[in-house]
C-alpha positions in Angstrom: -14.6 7.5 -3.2 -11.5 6.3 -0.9 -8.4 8.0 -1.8 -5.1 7.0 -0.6 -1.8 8.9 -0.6 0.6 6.2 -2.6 3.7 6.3 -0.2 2.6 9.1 1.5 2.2 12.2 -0.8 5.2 11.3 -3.1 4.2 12.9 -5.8 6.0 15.6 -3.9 7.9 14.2 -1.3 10.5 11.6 -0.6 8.3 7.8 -1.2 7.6 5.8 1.6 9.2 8.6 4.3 8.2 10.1 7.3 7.9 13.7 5.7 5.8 12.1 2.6 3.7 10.9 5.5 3.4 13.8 7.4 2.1 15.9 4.7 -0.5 13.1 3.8 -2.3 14.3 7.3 -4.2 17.5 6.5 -5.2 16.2 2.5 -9.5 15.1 2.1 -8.6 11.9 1.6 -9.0 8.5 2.8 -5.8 6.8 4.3 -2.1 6.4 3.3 -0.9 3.2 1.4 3.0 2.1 2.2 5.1 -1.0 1.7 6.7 -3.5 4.0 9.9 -5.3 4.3 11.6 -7.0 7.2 15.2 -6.5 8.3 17.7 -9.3 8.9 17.2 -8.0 13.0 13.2 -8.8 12.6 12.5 -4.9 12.3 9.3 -4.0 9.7 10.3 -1.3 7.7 8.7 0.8 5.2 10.4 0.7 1.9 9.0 -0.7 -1.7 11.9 -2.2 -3.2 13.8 -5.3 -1.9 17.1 -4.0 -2.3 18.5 0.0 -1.3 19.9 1.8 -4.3 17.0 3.4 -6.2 15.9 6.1 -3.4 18.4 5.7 -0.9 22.6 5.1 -1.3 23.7 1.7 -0.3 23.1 -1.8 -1.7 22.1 -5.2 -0.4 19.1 -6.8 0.2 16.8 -5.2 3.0 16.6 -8.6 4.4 20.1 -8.5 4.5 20.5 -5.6 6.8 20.6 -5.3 10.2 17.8 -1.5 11.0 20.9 -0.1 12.1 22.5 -0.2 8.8 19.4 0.9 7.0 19.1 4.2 8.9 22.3 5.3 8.0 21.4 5.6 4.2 20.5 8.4 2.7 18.6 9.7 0.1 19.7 10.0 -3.6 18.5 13.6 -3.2 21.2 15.7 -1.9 19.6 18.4 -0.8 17.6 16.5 1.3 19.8 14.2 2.7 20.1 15.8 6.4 16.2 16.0 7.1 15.8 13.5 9.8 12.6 12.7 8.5 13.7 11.2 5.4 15.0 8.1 6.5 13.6 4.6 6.1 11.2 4.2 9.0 9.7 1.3 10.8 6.5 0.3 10.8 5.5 1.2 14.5 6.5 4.9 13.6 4.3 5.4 11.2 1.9 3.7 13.0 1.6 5.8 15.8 2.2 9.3 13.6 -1.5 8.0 12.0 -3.2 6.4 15.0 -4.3 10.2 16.4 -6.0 10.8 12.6 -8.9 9.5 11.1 -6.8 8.0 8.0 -6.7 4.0 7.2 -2.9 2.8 6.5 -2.9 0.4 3.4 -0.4 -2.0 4.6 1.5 -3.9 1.3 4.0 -6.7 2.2 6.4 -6.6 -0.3 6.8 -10.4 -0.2 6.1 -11.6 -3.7 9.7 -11.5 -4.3 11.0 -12.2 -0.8 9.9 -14.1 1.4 9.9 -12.8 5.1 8.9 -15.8 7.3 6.1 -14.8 9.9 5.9 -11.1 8.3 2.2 -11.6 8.3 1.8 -12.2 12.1 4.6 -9.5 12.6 2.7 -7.4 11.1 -0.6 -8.1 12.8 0.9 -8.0 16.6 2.4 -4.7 16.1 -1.1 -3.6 14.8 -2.7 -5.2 18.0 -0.7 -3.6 20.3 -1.2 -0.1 18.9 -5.2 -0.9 18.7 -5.6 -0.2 15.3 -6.9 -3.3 13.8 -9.8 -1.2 12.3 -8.1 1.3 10.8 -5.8 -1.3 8.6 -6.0 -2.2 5.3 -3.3 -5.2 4.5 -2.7 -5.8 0.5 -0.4 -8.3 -1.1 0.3 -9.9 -4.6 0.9 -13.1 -2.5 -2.6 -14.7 -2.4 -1.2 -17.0 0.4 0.0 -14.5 2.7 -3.7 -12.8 2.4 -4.6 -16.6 3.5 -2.4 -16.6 6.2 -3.6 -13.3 7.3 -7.1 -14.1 7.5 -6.4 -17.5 9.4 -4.3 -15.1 11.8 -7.0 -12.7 12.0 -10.2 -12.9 10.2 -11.6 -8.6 11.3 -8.3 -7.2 9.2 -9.5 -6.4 5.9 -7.4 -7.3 2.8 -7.3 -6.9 -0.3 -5.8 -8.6 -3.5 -3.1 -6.6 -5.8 -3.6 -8.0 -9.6 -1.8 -6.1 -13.0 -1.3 -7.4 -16.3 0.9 -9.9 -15.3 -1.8 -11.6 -13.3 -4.4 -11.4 -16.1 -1.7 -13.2 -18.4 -2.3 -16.3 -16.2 -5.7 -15.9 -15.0 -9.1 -15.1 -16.5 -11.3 -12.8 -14.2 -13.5 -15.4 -12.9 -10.4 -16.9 -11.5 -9.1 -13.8 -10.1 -12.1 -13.4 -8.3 -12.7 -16.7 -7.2 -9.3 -16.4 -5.7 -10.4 -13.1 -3.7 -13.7 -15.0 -2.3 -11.3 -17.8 -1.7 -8.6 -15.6 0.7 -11.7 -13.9 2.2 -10.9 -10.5 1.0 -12.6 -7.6 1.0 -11.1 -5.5 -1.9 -9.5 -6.1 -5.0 -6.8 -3.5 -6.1 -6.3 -3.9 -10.0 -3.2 -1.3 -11.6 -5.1 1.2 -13.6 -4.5 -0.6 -17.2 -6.4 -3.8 -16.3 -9.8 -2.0 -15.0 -12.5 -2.1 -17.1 -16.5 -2.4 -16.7 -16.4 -5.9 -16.6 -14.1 -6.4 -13.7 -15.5 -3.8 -11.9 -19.0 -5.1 -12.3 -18.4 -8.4 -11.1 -16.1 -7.5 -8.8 -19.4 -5.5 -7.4 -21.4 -8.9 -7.9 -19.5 -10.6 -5.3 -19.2 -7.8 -2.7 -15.7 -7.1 -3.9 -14.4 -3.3 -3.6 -12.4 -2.4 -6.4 -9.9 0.2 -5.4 -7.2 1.4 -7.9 -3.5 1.9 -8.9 -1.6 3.9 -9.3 -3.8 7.0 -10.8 -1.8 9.7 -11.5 -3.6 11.4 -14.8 -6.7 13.5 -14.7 -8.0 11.3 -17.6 -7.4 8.3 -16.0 -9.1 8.9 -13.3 -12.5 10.7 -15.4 -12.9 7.4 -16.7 -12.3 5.4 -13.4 -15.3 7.7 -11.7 -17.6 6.5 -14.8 -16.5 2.9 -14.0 -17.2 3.6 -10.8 -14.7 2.3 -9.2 -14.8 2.7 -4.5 -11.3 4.3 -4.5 -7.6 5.1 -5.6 -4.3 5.5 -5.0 -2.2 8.3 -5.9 1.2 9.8 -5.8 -1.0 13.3 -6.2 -4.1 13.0 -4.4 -4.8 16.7 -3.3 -5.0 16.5 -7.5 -7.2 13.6 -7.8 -8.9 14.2 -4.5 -10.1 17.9 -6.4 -10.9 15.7 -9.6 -13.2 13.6 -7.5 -15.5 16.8 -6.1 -15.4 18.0 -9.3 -17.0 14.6 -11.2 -19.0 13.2 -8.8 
């Protein structure tokens, strides 16, 4: 089963940061999942939320921001507030901290909300010039930026991000049918929505189901019984354990 370290390993660490990354590299697991926004200079940048003020001081839109003025914020955290890996990165760094490991980097754009023009291709030239076009995994809630993707370049995988909200709108026939439709490899369901039948016919039409975010042991028992092809964690040296022990 893949697992992937959700923002690095921030069940521990500072989300979506250098150091959460950097203790992702020596876990059993499968790759690292992180999101990306884009700066108001064109920079990618790894951060989930649109706006600073939840993990790091400041406020504003990231779009809004020139890199320059994202790097000087700091964490909320005090204490770790002059550790110079615990700033919002770009992209390209983490990029070439991973590209020496075996580990697959689960790229989200962030652009359900926002919407960066040309992220997608941004994304997929920095990818190309680093060489790592196998060893990426891009995921979005926007089915027409998976689209785009594909169009762009149709040997990245991708993968479609559904929760409740989704299923409000859509039955799973449709949600599927969308997947085939944007040409993507995985489906990545939040925990609450998973169930035998999605993941059966998920498996029907040669759709991966991979998971998140699974951070209870009794979660993820039943997940293995579903069996479900992976999962994303803010703890996976936990779940990672809870996988050799059930399978």
């Amino acid at each position: 089963m893949n697992i992937y370290a959700h923002r690095g390993n921030s069940g521990f660490f500072p989300e979506n940061t250098m150091y959460a990354f950097k203790k992702s590299l020596d876990l059993d697991i499968c790759g690292i999942e992180l999101d990306v926004q884009k700066t108001k200079d064109g920079i990618l940048v790894v951060h989930h939320d649109e706006t600073l003020g939840r993990v790091f001081d400041g406020k504003g839109y990231i779009k809004k921001l020139t890199f320059d003025q994202l790097v000087d914020s700091n964490l909320n955290n005090d204490e770790l507030i002059s550790r110079d890996d615990c700033k919002i990165p770009t992209l390209e760094e983490v990029l070439e901290l991973i590209k020496p490991t075996n580990l697959t980097i689960n790229i989200e754009i962030k652009n359900n909300k926002v919407r960066y023009k040309g992220i997608e291709e941004d994304i997929i030239n920095l990818v190309k010039n680093h060489n790592m076009e196998e060893r990426v995994l891009i995921s979005s809630f926007n089915y027409r930026s998976l689209k785009r993707i594909f169009r762009l370049d149709p040997t990245i995988k991708t993968a479609y991000l559904v929760g409740a909200f989704t299923f409000k709108h859509k039955s799973l026939k449709k949600v599927l049918k969308r997947c085939k439709e944007c040409n993507c490899t995985y489906i990545h369901p939040s925990y609450d929505v998973v169930n035998k039948e999605l993941v059966t016919e998920a498996h029907k039409k040669g759709i991966s189901v991979q998971v998140y975010t699974v951070n209870s042991i009794t979660i993820m028992k039943k997940l293995i019984k579903l069996k479900v092809d992976g999962v994303f964690t803010n703890y996976p040296k936990i779940i990672n354990t809870i996988v050799n022990e059930n399978l």
